[in-house]
PASEBA-1860 file (N, C-alpha, C; in nm, 3 decimals):
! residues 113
1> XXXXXXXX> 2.980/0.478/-0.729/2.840/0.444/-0.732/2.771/0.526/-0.622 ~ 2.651/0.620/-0.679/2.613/0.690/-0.557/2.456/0.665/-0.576 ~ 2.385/0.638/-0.487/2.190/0.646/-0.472/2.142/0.750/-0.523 ~ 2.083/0.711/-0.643/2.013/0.817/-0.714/1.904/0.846/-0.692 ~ 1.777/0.709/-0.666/1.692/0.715/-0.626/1.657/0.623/-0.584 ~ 1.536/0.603/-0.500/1.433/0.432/-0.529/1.383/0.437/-0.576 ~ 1.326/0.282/-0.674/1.258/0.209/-0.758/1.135/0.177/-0.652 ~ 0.998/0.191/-0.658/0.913/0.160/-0.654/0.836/0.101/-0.758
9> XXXXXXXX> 0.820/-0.017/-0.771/0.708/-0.073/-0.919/0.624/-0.095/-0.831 ~ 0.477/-0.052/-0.922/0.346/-0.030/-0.872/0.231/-0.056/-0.923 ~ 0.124/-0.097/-0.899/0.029/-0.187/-1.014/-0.041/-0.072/-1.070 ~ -0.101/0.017/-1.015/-0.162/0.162/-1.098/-0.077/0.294/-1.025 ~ -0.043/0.322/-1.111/0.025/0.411/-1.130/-0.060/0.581/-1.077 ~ -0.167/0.580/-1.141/-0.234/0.693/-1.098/-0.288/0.689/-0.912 ~ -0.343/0.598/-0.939/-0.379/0.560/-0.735/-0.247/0.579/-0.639 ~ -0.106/0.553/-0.728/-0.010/0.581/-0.651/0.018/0.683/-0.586
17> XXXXXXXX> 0.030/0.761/-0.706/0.026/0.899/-0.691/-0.019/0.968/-0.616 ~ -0.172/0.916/-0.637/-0.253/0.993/-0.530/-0.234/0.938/-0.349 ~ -0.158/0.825/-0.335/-0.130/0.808/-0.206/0.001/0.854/-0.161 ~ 0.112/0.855/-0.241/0.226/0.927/-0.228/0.191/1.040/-0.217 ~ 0.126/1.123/-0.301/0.153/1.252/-0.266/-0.005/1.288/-0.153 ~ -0.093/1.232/-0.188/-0.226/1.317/-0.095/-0.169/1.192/0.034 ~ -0.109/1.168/0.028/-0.125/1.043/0.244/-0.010/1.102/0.250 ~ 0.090/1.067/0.183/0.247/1.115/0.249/0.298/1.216/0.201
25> XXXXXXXX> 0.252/1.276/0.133/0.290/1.399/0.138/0.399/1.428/0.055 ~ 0.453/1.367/-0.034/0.558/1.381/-0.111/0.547/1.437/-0.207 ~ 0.665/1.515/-0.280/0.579/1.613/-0.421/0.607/1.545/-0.549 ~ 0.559/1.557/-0.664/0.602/1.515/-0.786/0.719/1.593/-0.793 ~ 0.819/1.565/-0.872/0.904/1.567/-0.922/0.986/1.575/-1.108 ~ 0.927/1.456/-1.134/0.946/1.508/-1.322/0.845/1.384/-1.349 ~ 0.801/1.341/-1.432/0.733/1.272/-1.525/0.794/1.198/-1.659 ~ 0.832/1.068/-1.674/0.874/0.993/-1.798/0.754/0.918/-1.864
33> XXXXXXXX> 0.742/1.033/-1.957/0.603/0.959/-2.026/0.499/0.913/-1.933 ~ 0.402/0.820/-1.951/0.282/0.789/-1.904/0.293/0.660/-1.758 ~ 0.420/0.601/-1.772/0.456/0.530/-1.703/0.564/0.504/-1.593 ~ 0.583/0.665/-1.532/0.688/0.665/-1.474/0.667/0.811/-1.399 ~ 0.673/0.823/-1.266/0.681/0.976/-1.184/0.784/0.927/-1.128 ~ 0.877/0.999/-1.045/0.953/1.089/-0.952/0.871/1.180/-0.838 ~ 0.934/1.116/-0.743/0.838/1.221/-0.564/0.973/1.256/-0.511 ~ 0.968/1.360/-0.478/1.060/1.414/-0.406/1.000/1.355/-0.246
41> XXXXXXXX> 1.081/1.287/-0.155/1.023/1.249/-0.021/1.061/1.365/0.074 ~ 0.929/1.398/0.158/0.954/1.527/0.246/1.120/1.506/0.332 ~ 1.151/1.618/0.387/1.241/1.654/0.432/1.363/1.555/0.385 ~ 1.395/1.500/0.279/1.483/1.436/0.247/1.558/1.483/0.121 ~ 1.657/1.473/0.055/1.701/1.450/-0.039/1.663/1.346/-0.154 ~ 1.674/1.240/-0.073/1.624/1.159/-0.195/1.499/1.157/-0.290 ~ 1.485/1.064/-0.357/1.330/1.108/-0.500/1.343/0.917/-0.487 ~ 1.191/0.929/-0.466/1.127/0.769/-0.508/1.072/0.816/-0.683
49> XXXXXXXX> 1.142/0.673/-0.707/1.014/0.699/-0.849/0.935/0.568/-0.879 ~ 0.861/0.617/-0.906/0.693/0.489/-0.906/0.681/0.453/-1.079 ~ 0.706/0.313/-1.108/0.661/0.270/-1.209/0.574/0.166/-1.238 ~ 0.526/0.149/-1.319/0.452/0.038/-1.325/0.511/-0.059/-1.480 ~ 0.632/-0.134/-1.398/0.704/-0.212/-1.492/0.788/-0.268/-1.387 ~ 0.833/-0.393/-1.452/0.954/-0.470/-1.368/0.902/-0.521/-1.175 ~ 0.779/-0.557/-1.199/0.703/-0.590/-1.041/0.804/-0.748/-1.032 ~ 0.833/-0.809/-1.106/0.898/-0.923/-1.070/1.020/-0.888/-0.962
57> XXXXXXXX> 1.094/-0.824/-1.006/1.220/-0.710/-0.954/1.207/-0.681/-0.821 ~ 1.114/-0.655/-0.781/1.085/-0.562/-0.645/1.124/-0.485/-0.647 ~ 1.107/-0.407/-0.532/1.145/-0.222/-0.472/1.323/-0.244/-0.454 ~ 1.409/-0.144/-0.505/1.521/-0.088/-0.459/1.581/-0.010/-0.483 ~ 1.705/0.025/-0.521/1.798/0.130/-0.495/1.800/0.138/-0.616 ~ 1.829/0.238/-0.704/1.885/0.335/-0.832/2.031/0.411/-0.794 ~ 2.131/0.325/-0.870/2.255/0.373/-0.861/2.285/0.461/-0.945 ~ 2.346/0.550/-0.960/2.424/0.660/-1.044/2.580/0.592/-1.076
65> XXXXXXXX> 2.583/0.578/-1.232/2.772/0.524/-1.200/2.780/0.621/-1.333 ~ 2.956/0.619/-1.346/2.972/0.726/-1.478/2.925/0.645/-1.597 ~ 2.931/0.515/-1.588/2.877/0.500/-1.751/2.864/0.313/-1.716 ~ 2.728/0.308/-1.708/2.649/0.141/-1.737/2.739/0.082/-1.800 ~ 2.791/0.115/-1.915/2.850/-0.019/-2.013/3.002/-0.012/-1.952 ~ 3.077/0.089/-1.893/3.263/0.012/-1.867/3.184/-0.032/-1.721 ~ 3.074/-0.034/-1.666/3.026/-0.106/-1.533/2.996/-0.248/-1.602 ~ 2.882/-0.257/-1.671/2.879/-0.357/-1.709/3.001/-0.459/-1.801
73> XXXXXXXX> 3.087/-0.400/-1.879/3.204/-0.511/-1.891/3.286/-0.494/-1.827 ~ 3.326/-0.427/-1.707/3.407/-0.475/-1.615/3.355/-0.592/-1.505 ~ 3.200/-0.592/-1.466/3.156/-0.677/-1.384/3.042/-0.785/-1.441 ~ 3.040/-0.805/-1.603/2.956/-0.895/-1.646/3.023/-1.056/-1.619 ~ 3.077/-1.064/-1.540/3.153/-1.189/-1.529/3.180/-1.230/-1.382 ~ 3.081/-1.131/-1.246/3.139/-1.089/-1.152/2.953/-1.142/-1.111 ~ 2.896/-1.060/-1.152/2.748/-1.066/-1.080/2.620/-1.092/-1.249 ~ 2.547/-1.153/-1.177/2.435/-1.150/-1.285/2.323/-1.071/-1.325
81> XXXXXXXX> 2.429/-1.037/-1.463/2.259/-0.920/-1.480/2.156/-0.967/-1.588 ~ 2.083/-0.912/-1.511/1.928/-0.937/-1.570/1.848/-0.875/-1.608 ~ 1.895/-0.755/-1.655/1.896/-0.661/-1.786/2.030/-0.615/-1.807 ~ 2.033/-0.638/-1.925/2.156/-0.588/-2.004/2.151/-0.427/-2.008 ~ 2.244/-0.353/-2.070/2.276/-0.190/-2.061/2.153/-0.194/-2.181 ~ 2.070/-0.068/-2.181/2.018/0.017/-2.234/1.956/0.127/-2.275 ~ 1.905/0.173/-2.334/1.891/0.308/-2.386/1.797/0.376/-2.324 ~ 1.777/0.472/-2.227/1.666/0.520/-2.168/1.692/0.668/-2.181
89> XXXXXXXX> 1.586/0.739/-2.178/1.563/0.929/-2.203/1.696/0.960/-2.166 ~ 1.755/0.953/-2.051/1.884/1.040/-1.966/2.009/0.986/-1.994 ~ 2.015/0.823/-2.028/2.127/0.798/-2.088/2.127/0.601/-2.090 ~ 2.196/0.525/-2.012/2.241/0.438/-2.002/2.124/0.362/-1.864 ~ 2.095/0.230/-1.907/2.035/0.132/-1.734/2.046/-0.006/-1.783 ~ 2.068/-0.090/-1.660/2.089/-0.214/-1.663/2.060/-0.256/-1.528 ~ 2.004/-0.381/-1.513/1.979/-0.424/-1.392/2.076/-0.571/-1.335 ~ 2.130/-0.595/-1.233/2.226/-0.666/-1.154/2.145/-0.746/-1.059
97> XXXXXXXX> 2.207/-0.873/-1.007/2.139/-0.908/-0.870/2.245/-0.903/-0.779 ~ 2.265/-0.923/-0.644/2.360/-0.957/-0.574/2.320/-1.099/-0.547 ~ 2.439/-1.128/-0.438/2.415/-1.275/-0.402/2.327/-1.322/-0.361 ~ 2.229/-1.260/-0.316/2.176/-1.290/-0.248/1.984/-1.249/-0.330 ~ 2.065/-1.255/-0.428/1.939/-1.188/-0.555/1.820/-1.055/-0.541 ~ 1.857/-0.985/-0.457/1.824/-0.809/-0.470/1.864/-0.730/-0.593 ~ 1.800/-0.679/-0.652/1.858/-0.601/-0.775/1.923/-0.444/-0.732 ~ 2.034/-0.465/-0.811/2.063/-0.334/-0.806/2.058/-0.270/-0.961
105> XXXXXXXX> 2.003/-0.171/-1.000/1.955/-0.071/-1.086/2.082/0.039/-1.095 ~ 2.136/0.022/-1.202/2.254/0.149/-1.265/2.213/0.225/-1.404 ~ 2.268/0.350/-1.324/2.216/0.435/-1.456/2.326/0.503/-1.452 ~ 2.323/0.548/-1.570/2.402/0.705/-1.676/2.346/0.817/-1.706 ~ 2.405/0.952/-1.655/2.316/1.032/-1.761/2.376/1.052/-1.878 ~ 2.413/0.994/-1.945/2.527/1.033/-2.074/2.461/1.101/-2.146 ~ 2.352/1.089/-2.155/2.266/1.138/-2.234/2.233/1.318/-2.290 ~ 2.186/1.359/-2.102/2.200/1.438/-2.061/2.236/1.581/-2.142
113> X> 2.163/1.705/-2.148/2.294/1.806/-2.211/2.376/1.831/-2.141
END
């Protein structure tokens, strides 16, 4: 499991933008349809991405694993998820809580070429 990105959910999406990138300075990155950017954060590696979905959820981590579903039936009996595996542009996502009910966010690119 490696940090792919952060999850930011955000109530407008366009105002975001414009404070991520015109206040802090961060660059766009890719675009998923109408409801979803990617910022590359200055001098870092990592990429926030800003959506406006899942505000119940709060802000966190985007995991990278080789494949959502042998994650999800090896640990559907282990932790509670609260989205099941599904189908998104790049491949595989599902959402988890820990004990302490923080979500953790796993993705796939299976998709991927």
């Amino acid at each position: 499991m490696k940090l792919s990105f952060l999850y930011h959910p955000v109530n407008d999406l366009k105002e975001s933008l414009t404070f991520y990138r015109d206040v802090l300075g961060f660059e766009e990155a890719w675009r998923e349809g109408s409801h979803t950017i990617a910022l590359s954060i200055p001098n870092s590696e990592q990429r926030i991405m800003l959506e406006a979905d899942e505000h119940d959820l709060g802000a966190g981590g985007v995991f990278l694993v080789d494949s959502v579903d042998d994650f999800y039936e090896e640990n559907q009996t282990k932790v509670k998820f609260v989205k099941n595996p599904i189908d998104i542009p790049p491949g595989r996502y599902a959402i988890y809580l820990d004990d302490s009910g923080n979500p953790f966010r796993i993705i796939d690119f299976s998709k991927e070429d």
